[in-house]
N, C-alpha and C positions, 0 to 999 in steps of 0.2 A: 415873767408872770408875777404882778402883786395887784392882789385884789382882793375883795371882803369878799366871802362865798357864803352859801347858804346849806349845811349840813342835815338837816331834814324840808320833808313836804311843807311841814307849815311855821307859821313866820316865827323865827327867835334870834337873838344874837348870833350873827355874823361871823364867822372867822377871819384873821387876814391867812392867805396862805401865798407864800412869796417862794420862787422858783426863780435863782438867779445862777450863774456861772460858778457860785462857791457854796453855795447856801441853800439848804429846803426848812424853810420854816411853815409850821402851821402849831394852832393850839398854845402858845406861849412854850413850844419846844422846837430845836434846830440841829440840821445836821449837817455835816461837811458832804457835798456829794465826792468828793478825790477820796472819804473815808468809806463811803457805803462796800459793805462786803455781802451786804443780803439785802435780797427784793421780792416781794408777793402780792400777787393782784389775782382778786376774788369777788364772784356777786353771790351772793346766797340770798333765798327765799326768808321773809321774815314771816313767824307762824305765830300763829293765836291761837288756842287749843285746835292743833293741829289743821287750821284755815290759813290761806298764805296772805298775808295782808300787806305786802310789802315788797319793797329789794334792800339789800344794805352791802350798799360799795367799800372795798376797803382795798386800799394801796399799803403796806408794810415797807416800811424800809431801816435798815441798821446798820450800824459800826460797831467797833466791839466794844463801845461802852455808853452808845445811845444809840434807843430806839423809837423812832415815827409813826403814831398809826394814823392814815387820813381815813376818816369813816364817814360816809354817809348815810342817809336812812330816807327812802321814799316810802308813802303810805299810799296804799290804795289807786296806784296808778300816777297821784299826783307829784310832778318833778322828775319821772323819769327821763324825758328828753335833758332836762336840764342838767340831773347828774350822768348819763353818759356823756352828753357833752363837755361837761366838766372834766368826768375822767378821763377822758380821750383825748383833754388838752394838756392836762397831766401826764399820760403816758407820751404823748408827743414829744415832752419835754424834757423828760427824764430816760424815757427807757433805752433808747439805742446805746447812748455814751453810759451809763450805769451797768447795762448787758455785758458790753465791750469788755471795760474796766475789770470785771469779775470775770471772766468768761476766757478772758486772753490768758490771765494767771494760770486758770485749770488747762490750759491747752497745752501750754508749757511744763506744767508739772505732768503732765498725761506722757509727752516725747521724751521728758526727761527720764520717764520708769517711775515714776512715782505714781501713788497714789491721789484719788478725789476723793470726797464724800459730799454725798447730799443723799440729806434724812438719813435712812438705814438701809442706803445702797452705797455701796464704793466702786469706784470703777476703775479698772485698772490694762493694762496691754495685754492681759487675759479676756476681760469682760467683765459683768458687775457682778457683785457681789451682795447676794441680797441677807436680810439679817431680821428672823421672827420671832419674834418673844413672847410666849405662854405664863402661864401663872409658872409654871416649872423649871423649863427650862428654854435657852437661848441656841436655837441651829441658826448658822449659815449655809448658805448654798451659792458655788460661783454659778454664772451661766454663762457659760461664752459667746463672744459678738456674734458667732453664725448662728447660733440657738436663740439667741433674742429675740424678741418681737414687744413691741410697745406700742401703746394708742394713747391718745389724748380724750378724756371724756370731760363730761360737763365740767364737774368741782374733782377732780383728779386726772394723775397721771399714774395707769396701769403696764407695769414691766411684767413681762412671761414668757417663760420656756417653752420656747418651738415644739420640743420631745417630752416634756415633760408637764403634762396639763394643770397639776398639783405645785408644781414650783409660780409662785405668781405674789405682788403684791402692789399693793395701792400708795402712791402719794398725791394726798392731798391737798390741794393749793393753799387751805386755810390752816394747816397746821403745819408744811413741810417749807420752808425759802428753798432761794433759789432754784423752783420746779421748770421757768422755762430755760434758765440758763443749761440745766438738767435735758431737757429737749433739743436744744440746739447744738446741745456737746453729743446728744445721741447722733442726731440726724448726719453731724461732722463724721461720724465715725465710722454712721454705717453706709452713708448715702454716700458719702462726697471720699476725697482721698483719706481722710482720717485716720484710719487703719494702717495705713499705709505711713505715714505718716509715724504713728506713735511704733510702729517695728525697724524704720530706718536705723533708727539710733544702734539700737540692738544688732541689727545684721551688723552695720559698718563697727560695730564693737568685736562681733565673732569673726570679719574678715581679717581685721589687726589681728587677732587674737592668734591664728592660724598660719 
């Protein structure tokens, strides 16, 4: 993918944004994709005294010592087809092998007994670990994998205790990375053998042990 693009509804300077095997460049900034360790993809409503007048796409991506933003901005209906099209050719191209890349690491630190984080959850062979912060003061609370429950809403991902209706918090796409890698480590864990999975290590530890 190298091509001028067009970053709002009406007509201004072009970006190039170039999408190769090594390289994501856009905006006169570039990043190694074998470095990206964080991804975030978001549309939100653009407001005018509180009237919605728009969409503004925005792709996030980072290493740990550059960061990417691809932003777009429709007004008033006009270029919508064109920037989801856009994005959708973007996410074609990027997401699967970037997902992977991040996503295989935390798999492995999960079986190994270690810990993940993303935002102000950690997730561990226990379950996640949520973490709230007040003007005062900082509680944690684990919840464990059977207690869990999680949904995807529009602009966040909501994690909450089965038993506990008060235990609950919000990640949001446009402030929290890697929220669907976050998803897909859930779904691994609780849907599929995952679980299973990160307690192996552990038994075959306690059978030597004995």
């Amino acid at each position: 993918m190298n091509e001028a693009v067009r970053t709002n509804s009406f007509k201004g300077k072009d970006k190039t944004l170039l999408i190769n095997g090594e390289l994501i460049r856009f905006n006169d900034k570039e990043i190694e994709r074998r470095k990206v360790s964080g991804i975030r993809y978001w549309i939100s409503a653009i407001e005018f005294y509180k009237f919605t007048v728009g969409r503004k796409y925005h792709i996030g991506l980072r290493t740990e010592n550059v960061q990417i933003d691809i932003i777009f901005k429709s007004y008033f209906g006009f270029g919508n087809a064109y920037f989801t099209d856009l994005c959708g050719r973007i996410v074609d191209e990027i997401w699967e092998s970037i997902i992977s890349q991040i996503m295989n690491p935390a798999v492995d630190l999960l079986i190994a007994g270690e810990e993940v984080q993303f935002g102000h959850c950690t997730l561990s062979k226990d379950g996640v670990l949520i973490t709230k912060n007040n003007t005062i003061t900082k509680k944690q609370s684990l919840v464990s994998w059977a207690d869990l429950n999680y949904q995807k809403n529009y602009d966040r991902l909501t994690l909450n205790s089965k038993s506990d209706h008060k235990l609950w918090t919000n990640l949001y796409f446009r402030e929290s990375w890697n929220i669907e890698i976050l998803m897909a480590l859930l779904d691994w864990i609780t849907m599929e053998d995952g679980l299973k999975e990160i307690h192996k290590k552990e038994n075959n530890s306690n059978q030597h042990g004995t």
